[in-house]
C-alpha positions in Angstrom: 9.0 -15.8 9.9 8.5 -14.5 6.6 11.0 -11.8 6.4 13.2 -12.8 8.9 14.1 -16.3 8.4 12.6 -16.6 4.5 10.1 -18.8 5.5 7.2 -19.3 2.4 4.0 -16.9 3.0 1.7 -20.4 3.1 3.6 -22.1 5.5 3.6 -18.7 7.7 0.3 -18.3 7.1 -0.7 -21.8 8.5 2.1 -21.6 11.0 0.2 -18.8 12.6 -3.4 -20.1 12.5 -1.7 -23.6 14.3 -0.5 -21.3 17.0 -3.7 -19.3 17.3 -5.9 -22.6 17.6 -3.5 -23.7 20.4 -3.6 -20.6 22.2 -7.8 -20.4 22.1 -7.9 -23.8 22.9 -5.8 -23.0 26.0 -8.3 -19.7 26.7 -11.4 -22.2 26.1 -9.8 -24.8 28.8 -9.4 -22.1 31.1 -12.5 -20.0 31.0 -14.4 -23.8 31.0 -12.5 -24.5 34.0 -13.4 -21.5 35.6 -16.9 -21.7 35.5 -17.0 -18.5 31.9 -18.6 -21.0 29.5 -22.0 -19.5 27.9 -23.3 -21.9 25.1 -25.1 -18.6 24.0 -22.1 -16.7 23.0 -20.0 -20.1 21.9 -22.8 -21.2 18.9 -22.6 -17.7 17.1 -18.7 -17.3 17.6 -18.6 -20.9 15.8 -20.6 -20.1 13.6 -19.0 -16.8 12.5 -15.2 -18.4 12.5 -15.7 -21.5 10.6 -17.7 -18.8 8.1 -14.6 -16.8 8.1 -12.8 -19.4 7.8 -14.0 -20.9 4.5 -14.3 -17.3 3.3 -11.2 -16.5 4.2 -9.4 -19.8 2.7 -11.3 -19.3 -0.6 -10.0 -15.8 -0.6 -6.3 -16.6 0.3 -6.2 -18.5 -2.6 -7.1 -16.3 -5.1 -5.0 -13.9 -3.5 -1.8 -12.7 -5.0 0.8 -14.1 -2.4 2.8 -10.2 -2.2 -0.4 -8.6 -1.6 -1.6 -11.4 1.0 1.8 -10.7 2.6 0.6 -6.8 2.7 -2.7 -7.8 4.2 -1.4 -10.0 6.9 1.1 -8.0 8.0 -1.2 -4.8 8.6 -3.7 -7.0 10.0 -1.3 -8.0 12.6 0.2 -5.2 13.4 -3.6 -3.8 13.8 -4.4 -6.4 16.5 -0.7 -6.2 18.2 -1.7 -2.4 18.7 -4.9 -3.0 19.7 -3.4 -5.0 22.3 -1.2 -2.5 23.5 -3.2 0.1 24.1 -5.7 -2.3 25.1 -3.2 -3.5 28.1 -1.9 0.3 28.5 -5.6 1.5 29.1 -6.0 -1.3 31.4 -3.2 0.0 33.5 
């Protein structure tokens, strides 16, 4: 979004997380469903996101937006190959 269509790094940014809340709502609806919910893995993963979170937001903020740019774009592309070899291993 940010490089291809000029969108501003902020918007991107919270662009992104919107999409990523959707999408583990939809995991949470389906493992739920399923019969995978285990209230003793759920209270520390909320825990440690809406820790992350706050940290995160603080940081982002005091972040110069070129370097923030940087950082999110490696840390995607670090989890995008993760998921490829991830999926390839899995083959």
């Amino acid at each position: 979004m940010v490089l291809a269509c000029g969108v501003p790094m902020k918007i991107a940014i919270g662009t992104s997380s919107a999409m990523v809340a959707v999408t583990a709502l939809m995991g949470f609806a389906g493992h739920t469903i399923a019969g995978d919910f285990d209230v003793m893995w759920v209270v520390p993963m909320v825990c440690a996101a809406v820790v992350g979170g706050l940290l995160g937001g603080n940081l982002s903020i005091k972040t110069n937006p070129d370097r923030l740019k940087k950082i999110f774009a490696y840390g995607t592309l670090a989890a995008a190959l993760f998921m490829a070899f991830s999926a390839y291993k899995g083959s």
